[in-house]
Each structure stands twice: as structure tokens, then as C-alpha cells.
N, C-alpha and C positions, 0 to 999 in steps of 0.2 A: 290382259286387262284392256286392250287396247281394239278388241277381234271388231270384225267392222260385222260380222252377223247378223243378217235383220231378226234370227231368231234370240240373241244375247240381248238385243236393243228392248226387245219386246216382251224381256220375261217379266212374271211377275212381282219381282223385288225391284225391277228397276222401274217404279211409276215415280209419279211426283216430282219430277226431278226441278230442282229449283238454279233458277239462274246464279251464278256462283263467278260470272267475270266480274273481274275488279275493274274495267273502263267507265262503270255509270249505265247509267239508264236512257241517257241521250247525250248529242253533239252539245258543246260546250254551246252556253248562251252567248250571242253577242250582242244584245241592250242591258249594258247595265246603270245605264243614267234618265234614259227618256222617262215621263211623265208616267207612262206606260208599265216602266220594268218592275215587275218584285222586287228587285234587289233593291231599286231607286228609293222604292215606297219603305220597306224594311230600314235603309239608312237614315230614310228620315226621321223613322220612329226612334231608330235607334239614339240619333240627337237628341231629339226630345226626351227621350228617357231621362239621358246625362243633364243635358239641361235641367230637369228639373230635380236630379239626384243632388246635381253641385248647388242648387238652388237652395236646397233641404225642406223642397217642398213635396217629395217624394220618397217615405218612407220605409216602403214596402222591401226593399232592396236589403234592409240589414246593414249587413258589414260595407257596403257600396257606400254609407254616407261619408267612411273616408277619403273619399276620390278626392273631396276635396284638398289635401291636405298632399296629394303628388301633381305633379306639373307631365302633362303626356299631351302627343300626338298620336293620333290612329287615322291609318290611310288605306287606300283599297290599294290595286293595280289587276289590270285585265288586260289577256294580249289580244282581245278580238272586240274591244271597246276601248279605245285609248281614253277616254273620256275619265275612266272611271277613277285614274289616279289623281283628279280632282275633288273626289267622295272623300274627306278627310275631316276631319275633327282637333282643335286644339284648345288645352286646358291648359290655364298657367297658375299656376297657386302665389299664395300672398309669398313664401319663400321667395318665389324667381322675381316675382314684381318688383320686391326692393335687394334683392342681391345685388351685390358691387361690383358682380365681373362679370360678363355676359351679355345674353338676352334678356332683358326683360317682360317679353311679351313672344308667346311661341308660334311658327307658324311650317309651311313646310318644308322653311330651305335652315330650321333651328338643328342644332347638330346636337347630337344624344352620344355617350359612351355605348354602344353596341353592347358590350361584354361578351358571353359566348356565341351569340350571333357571328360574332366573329369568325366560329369555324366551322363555317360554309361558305367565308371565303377562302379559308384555307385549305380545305376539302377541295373547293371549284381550282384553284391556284396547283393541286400537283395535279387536280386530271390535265389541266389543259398545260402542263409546263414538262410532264413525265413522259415518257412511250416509253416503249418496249419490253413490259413486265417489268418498270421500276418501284410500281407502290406494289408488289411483289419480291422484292429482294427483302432478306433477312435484315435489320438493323445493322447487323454484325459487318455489313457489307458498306454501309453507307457513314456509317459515324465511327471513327477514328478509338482505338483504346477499346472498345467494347468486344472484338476480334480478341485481342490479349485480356477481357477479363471473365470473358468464357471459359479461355483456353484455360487459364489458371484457379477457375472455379464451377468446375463442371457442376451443374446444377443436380445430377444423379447423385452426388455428395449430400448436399443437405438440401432436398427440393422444396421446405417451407421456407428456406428465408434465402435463395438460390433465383432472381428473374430468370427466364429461357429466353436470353436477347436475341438468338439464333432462330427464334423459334419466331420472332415477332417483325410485322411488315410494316410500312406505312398505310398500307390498307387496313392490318387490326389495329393501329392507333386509331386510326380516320372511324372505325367502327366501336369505338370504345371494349374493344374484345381483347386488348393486350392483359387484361388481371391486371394493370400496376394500381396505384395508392390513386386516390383522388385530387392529394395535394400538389401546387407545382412546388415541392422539394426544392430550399426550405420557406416559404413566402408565406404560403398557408401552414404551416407548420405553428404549434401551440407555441413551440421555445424562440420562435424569433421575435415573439411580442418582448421579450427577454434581451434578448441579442442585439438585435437593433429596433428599440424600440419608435424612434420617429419615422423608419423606413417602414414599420411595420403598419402605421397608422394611414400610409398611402396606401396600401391595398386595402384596407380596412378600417376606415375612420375610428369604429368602434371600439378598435384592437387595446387591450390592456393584458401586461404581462401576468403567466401564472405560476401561483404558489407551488409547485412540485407537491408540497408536506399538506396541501391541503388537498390532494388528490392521492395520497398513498406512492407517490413516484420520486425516485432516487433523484437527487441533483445530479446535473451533468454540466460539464464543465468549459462553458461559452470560447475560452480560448482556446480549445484543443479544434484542430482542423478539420477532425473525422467528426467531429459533432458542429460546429458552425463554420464552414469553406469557408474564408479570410472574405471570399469576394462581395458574398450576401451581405457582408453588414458597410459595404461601398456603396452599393445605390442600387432600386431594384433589377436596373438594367447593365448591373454591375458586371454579372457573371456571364462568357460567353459561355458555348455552345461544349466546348472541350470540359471548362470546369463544371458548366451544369452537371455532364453525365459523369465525370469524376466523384461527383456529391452522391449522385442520385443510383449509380448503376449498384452501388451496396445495398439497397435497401431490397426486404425483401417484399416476392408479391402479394399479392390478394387473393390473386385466383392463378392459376398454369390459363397462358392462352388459349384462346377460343372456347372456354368453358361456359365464362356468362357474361353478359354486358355489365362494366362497372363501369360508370362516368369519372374521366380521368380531365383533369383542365393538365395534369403532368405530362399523360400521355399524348395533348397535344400542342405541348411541348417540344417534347422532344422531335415529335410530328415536323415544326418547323424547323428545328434545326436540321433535321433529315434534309427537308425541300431545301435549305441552303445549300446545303453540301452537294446534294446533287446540280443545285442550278449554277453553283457561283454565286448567288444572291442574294442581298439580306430578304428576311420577309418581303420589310415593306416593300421594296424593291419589285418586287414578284408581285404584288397586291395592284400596286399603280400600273405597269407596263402589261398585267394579262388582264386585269380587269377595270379598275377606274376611269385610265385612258379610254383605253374603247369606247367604255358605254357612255363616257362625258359626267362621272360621278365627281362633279368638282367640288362639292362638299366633302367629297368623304377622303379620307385621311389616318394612319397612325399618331399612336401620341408619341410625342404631347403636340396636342395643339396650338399652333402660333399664328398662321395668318388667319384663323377664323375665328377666334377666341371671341368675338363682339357677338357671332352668330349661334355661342355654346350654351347648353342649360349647365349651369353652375352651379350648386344647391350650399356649394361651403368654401368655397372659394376656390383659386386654380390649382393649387397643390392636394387638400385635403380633397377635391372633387376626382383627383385623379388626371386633372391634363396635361400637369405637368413631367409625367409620370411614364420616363422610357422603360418597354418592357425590352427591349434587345429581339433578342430573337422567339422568347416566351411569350412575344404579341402575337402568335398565331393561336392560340388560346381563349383571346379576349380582349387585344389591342386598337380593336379598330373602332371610330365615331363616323357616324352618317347622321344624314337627313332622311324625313319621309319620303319627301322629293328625289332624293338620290335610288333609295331602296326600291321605289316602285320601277326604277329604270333597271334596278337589277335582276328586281320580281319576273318582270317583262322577259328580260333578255334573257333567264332561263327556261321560262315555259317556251319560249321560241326557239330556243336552243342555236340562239344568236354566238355564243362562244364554243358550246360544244356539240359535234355532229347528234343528230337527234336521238341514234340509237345508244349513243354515249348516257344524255342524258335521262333517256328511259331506262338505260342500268342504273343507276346513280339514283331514279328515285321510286328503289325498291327497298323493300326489309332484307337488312342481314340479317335481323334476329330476334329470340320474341322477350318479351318479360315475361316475370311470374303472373301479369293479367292479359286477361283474352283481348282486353283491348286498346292491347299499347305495345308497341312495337320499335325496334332500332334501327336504324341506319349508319349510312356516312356521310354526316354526324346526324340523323333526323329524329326527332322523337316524333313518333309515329301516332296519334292515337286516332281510334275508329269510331267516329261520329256514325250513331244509328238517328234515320229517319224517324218518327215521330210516324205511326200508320202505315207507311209501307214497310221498314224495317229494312227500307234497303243502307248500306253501307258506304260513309264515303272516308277512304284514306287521307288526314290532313299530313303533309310531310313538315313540319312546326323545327324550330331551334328556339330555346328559351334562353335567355341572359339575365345573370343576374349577379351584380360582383357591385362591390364600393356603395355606392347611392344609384347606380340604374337599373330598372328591371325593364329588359325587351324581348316582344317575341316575332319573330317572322312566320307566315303560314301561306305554303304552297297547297292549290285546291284544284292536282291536273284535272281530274275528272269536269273540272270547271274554266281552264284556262287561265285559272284568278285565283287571288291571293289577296291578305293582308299584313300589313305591318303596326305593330304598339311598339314606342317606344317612351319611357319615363324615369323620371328623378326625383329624388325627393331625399333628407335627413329624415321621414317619417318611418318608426319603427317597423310599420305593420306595411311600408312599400310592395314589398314581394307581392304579400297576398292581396293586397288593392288591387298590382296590375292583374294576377291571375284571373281577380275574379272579373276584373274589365276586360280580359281577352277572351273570357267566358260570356260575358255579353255580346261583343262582336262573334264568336261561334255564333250563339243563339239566333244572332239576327242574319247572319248573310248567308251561313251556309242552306237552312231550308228555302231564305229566299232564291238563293242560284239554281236549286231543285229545282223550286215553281216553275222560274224562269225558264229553264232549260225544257220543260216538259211543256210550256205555251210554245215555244219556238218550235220544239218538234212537233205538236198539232199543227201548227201554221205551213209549216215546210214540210208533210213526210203525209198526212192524211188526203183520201182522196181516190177517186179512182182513174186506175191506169190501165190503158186497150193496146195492140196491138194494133198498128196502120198498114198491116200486111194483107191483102185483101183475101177472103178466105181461110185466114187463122183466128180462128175461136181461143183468144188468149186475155187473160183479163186479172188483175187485181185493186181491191179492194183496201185501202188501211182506214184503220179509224182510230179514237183515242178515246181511252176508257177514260169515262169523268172522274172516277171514283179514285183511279190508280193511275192516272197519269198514262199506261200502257199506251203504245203504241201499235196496236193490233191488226192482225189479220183475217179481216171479215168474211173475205172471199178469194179464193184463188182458183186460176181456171187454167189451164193449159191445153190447146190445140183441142179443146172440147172436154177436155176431163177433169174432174171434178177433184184439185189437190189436196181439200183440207182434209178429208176423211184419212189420205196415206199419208201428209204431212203430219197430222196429229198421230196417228198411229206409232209414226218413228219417234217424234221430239215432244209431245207431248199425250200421255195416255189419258189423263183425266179431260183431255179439253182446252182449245183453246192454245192460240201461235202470238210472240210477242215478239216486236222487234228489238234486239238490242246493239249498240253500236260494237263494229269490227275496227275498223281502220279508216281512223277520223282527220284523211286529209283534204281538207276543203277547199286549199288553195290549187289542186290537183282537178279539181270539179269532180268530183267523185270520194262517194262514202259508203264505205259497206257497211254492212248490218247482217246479223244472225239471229233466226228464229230461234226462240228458248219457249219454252213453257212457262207460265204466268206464277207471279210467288206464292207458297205456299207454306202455309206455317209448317214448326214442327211435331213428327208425329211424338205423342207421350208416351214413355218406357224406353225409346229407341236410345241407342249407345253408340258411339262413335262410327262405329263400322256400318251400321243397320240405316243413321241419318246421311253418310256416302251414299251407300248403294243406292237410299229413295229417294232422295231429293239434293244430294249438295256432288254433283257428281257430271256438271255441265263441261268441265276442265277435261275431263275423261271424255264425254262422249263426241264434243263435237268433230263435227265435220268427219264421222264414222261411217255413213250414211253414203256413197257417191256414185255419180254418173258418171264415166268417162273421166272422173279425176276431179270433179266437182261436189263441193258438197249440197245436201238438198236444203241445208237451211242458210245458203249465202247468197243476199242478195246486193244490188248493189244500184246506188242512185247517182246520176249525174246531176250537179246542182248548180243554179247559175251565182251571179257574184254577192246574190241576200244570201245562199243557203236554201232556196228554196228547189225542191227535187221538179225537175222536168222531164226525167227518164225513171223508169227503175227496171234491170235485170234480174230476176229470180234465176240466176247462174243455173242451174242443172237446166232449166229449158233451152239454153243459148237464146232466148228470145230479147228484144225489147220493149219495152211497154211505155209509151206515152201517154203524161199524164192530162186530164181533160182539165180543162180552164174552167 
């Protein structure tokens, strides 16, 4: 599959072949505030949207005229525009204005409950706390008792109601791939509104006990230990780490590991108590000393909150809002509050891969796995979905974590193909919260990721178009770039080598219908040099064609590249030296060994 053949390259099943890397279509933008940037202009509009939605003088939105009615910040972060974590937005509804405890007035150092935002700090906390194949060891290996509840309940016995703890890592926690229950056993649990029912109202405001006889379900009987652990009805942060899995290890799974992603807030759970046990250290512990410290997140914090409490959105006071509210070690779940201010420091430091080496953190933000739709995808822990462009159809990866527990709904969205991100985070007693924030996160989609596109495709006209000669005196060596109006493309207009004429054999190899496009390889710029590979221009797909027939004609770049070589080089690698804007002042088309300077 792989044959480097110019006669395989050139047969005639393999035409059309359509660019298929997942890097993007150009080098991240770096203007995203001037007068200038699309993004700038995009955020402006996008205030004015809100402005005029909260105003209610903007109807067209529909379901959006509840915005009024949650209290949210939304903020950018960019790691090649620091600027941009000043692009923020703050709504305070009549709720927060006259609450008794808190903020009354939101801004970006106001501190929000995270909820599952929270585990991508716990995800980030065992990469950088773990080595040597530890989020690789069995459960069975790390958490005390579950060694002896294998042994005595081999799962080959009764494998539906039988977990395979043996079988489970902290990497398939971290990927929602262990099959367990969604609940963190028993907090979310229907019988503990029963059990304990004022404990129960701190995770759940709304929480009210249920009738058994009104659901068709046998009473069970609160005092027995095997149905409510003594500990749960003590405080939510009652039960350690020992009696959680004592409770929890009976129940049976969902699914046998690594089958399908089920979203577990249980599974990571247990996740922290893992990371305890291997570090010595509570959560929080591990939260402040590998991540907070460093990056100077002195807002953010586990609950319950005590020295910030003035700077908290509070929607129902300190208890029933949750800040008073120790999760123990179940805070790697959903325990943590930040600011917008804090998060854009954290947004930063992972696109930069300030905490973990870089090839770490391009593991980390890849798909483990897919859902039942084509365009939405899992990670550790990422909800994955795939934003199509609007006309090109090109593709961008958002790496996202949604929250949504008590009264807060937040979401994070990393945009590598963009260097940038953004942060929502909101509060509210309003029923229909969830979906207000979704559909406000859906606004910021709408608006900033086609602007980062734009953006990125003016900066690459600006820096990458142009013609570039050889200074060798008697080398006839020359190219051409240009950029298609239409498509953003960064094109190959002309290319000449030592007198001979490359586009006829360049297109021959990489593109048979016509036509060379540049697309980014290896975007390090603080390096002064950024490579690029020629692809073939996009092209729809062909009608009737089936999975195997859309490979071989067009979705098949991941196979062919760099098939093609000279001496070990490929013929579609080229490579730009750039000075400290990003703007190209050399470029190599590597199989020539040549340089080509570009003309002013």
C-alpha cells in the first residue's frame, strides 16, 4: 500500500486525491485584536449580537432570548497574540446583581464552578505527575481491595454484572472507555435523594426523593450497608478512596472495556483516587503544585471556596450553589472553580506545551475514539466535534470539555490548527441553563472559528506569496506562490528548477487533474523555518463512490505522501525560512537542494 512506484502513483484510480492532513490549511494566525484581524472584527459583531439579544431588541435568535436570565463570561486566549485574552465578554443577570453572597457584578478574575471541565485538569495532572507506563497499569495494581475482588469474583462467572477491573487503566478511565455506570456511585444515584436527602440537594439543588411504587421498583432498604455505605449519608466528601471502591466495585458494567465510549463522571472518580495513590497526594494537592502554581492560576482553587468567596458567582447561596461542598477525592470529576482570567493562562500554557514536552501534548490532543456520528469524536477526556467550513468544506478539529453539574454550565475549546481557544463559563437557577449556554457556545463557534480561517489565510497571502529566484549566478531556478481569491489556496503558479520546467512532473505525481497547493508540515516558527507539502486542490466527492473507491480517488494524502523521492527527499517538501513577523525570506523545494530567495 505504501510502494513508492511512479507507475502506482499515476494509475488511473488514484486521481483527485484530496488533501486529507488534519494540521489546517495554514500557519496559525498571529493578529487577533488589531483593527485589522477577522477575528477582532467577528468579536465585535459577536458582542453586538449579545448586546442586542440581552437587550431584547434582537429577536431572530429564538431560544437565545434566555441569555438573559444566566450570569456568563466568554473569553478567547491565543498563544501567538497575547492580546487576545482580553477579547472577553461579561453578562450578570438580575439573579447575581442582588445575591447575598458573592459577586455581584461579573468580570474576568469572577470565579465559576468548572464542573467537568475539571477533568482536563485531572487528565493534565497524571500525564505530568505519572512515567513509566503508570496510566497503563491495571486498576487492580493501584487501588487496594480490588486485587482481592477479582480474585474472588472472576468476571468469566457472571460477565454482565461482573466489572474487568484487571482489565481497566487509568488511561481508559481518562478516555471514558472503562464501560462503568455514569453515576459517581451513590451521589447521583436516584435512592440517595432518599438516603440523605439534604446531602443530596448539594449536588443537585433540584434533587427530590423517589417513590419506588411510582416507578414499578421494589423498596430497598436505606439501612442495610450493601445498599447505602454508612459513609454517603455523612457529607459528600464523606467517603474515602477505600470505601468509595468498597461501594462501587459490586456494581455491575455497561459495557466490557474498550468496547464504546460511555461518559463516566464515576470513572473519574475513581481516576482520582488512582492518581492519589500513586502520588501520595490528595487531588487538590496535585492540581496546585503541578498546575496552578506554575502557571500563577491564583484564582482557581477546589471546593469549597473560602478565600474567594467575594469573587464567586453564587446563584443560591454558599451551600446550595455548591461551594461549600468537599468532594474528597471525587473532585477530580468536577471539583475545581476558576476564572476566565485564570483559564486563558491555562488555554496558553497548553498550546505551548508550557507543562508537557510538545510531543506529549500532540498525543494527548488526538481521538481515542469515534461516536455513533461522523462528527464527533473522544478523547482524554475531549469531546471532539468537527467544525466544516462554510464553501471550502475544509475541516477543523475543536478539542472542547463541556460542564455541567448543580447551577453551572462551562465549556473550554482548544483550536490547535489555530493556536487559540476559548473559554464560557455560567450560572444560573434557570431551568433551561444547559441549553442557553450550548447555544451561546454555539455562537462563539459561529463567530471565531471561520474568522481564525480568514485570518490565517490573509497572513499566509501576506507571508508565503510571491516570487522566489535563486542568487546562484547561472542557476535557472525560480518559484512562484500565489493565493487563490476564491479558496484561500496557497498555490504554486510556477516552478522552475535549473531550467526545467517542474509543474508538468510535480502535477503528474501529486496532482493529476491540475494544479499544486501549499499545505503546512511542521509549524515551528520560533525555529525560523516552516515546512509545507504540496497536495492537490479540494475536490468534491465523486457520486456513487463507497468507502473504499473515495480512498483510493481522492481521501488518500496520509498514504501517498512523501512516496515520490530524490535521494531521500520527498518532491512535495518544501521548506521556508521566516524572520520574527512570519514572513518567508527563503524557501527550499527540498528535492532540488536548492535556495530561493525571495524578491522584495
Amino acid at each position: 500500500m505504501h510502494s513508492q512506484s511512479l507507475l502506482f502513483l499515476t494509475a488511473p484510480w488514484a486521481t483527485a486525491v484530496l488533501a486529507d492532513h488534519l494540521l489546517g490549511r495554514y500557519p496559525p494566525p498571529t493578529d487577533l485584536t488589531s483593527n485589522q484581524s477577522a477575528v477582532a472584527k467577528s468579536w465585535k459583531n459577536l458582542s453586538s449580537t449579545l448586546d442586542a439579544t440581552l437587550a431584547g431588541s434582537l429577536e431572530s435568535h429564538g431560544e437565545a432570548v434566555g441569555l438573559k436570565n444566566i450570569t456568563f463570561s466568554l473569553g478567547l486566549f491565543s498563544l501567538d497574540d497575547k492580546g487576545a485574552s482580553k477579547m472577553q465578554y461579561h453578562y450578570t443577570s438580575p439573579e447575581i446583581k442582588n445575591a447575598e453572597n458573592g459577586t455581584n457584578e461579573v468580570d474576568g478574575d469572577s470565579i465559576y464552578q468548572l464542573a467537568s471541565i475539571t477533568k482536563v485538569f485531572t487528565v493534565l495532572t497524571g500525564l505530568l505527575e505519572c512515567k513509566n507506563g503508570e496510566l497503563d497499569r491495571p486498576l487492580t495494581d493501584l487501588l487496594p481491595g480490588l486485587a482481592d475482588y477479582v480474585q474472588q469474583h472472576p468476571a468469566s462467572e457472571q460477565p454482565a454484572y461482573t466489572i474487568e477491573w484487571d482489565k481497566i487503566t487509568p488511561n481508559t478511565l481518562a478516555a471514558h472507555m472503562a464501560g462503568l455506570s455514569h453515576a459517581s456511585y451513590l451521589w447521583e444515584d436516584r435512592l440517595y435523594a432518599a438516603a440523605a436527602p439534604e446531602l443530596a440537594r448539594l449536588i443537585n439543588p433540584a434533587s427530590e426523593p423517589l417513590n419506588p411504587a411510582e416507578y414499578g421498583l421494589p423498596p430497598l432498604d436505606l439501612d442495610d450497608p450493601e445498599v447505602v455505605p454508612p459513609c454517603f449519608k455523612h457529607s459528600v466528601g464523606g467517603c474515602d478512596a477505600s470505601e468509595y471502591m468498597r461501594a462501587g466495585e459490586k456494581r455491575p458494567p455497561v459495557f466490557k472495556p474498550w468496547t464504546t465510549p460511555v461518559y463516566s463522571n464515576n470513572g473519574f472518580a475513581i481516576l482520582g483516587a488512582a492518581l492519589q495513590n500513586i502520588t501520595g497526594k490528595t487531588i487538590e494537592e496535585l492540581y496546585k503544585s503541578k498546575i496552578f502554581d506554575p502557571l500563577g492560576m491564583k484564582s482557581s482553587n477546589g471546593v469549597p471556596v473560602n478565600a474567594d468567596r467575594d469573587h464567586a458567582v453564587i446563584p443560591l447561596g454558599i451551600t446550595r450553589s455548591g461551594f461549600a461542598t468537599d468532594l474528597g477525592f471525587a473532585a477530580a470529576s468536577g471539583g475545581i472553580c476558576s476564572s476566565i482570567n485564570d483559564l486563558a493562562k491555562f488555554g496558553t500554557a497548553i498550546l505551548n506545551s508550557t507543562l508537557l514536552p510538545d510531543d506529549a501534548t500532540r498525543q494527548w490532543m488526538k481521538p481515542v475514539t469515534h461516536t455513533d456520528r461522523l462528527d464527533y469524536s473522544i478523547g482524554r477526556p475531549w469531546e471532539i466535534p468537527r467544525y466544516t467550513h462554510p464553501g471550502s468544506r475544509a475541516v477543523t478539529d475543536l478539542y472542547t470539555k463541556a460542564g455541567d453539574a448543580g447551577l453551572f454550565s462551562t465549556y473550554i475549546a482548544f483550536l490547535p490548527e489555530y493556536n487559540a481557544g476559548f473559554t464560557l463559563l455560567s450560572g444560573s437557577t434557570d431551568a433551561n441553563r444547559t441549553l442557553l449556554a450550548a447555544i451561546l457556545g454555539d455562537m462563539v463557534i459561529d463567530a471565531v472559528v471561520p474568522a481564525l480561517e480568514a485570518q490565517a489565510a490573509k497572513e499566509a497571502g501576506k507571508n508565503l506569496e510571491g516570487y522566489y529566484v535563486s542568487n546562484i549566478e547561472g542557476l535557472n531556478s525560480s518559484l512562484c506562490l500565489s493565493q487563490n481569491e476564491a479558496t484561500g489556496d496557497i498555490n504554486i503558479a510556477s516552478w522552475i528548477s535549473n531550467g526545467t520546467d517542474m509543474m508538468p512532473i510535480g502535477e503528474r505525481i501529486l496532482s493529476p487533474k491540475g494544479g499544486l497547493r501549499l499545505v503546512p508540515s511542521i509549524r515551528d516558527s520560533g525555529s525560523g523555518q516552516i515546512a509545507f507539502v504540496a497536495e492537490q486542490p479540494w475536490a468534491p466527492d465523486a457520486k456513487g463512490d463507497g468507502p473504499f473507491a473515495q480512498l483510493m480517488r481522492k481521501r488518500a494524502d496520509w498514504i501517498y505522501t512523501d512516496t515520490f523521492t530524490y535521494g531521500g527527499v520527498g518532491i512535495e517538501y518544501f521548506v521556508f525560512e521566516v524572520d520574527e513577523k512570519g514572513r518567508a525570506q527563503t524557501v527550499s523545494p527540498a528535492i532540488t537542494r536548492a535556495k530561493l530567495q525571495r524578491l522584495k
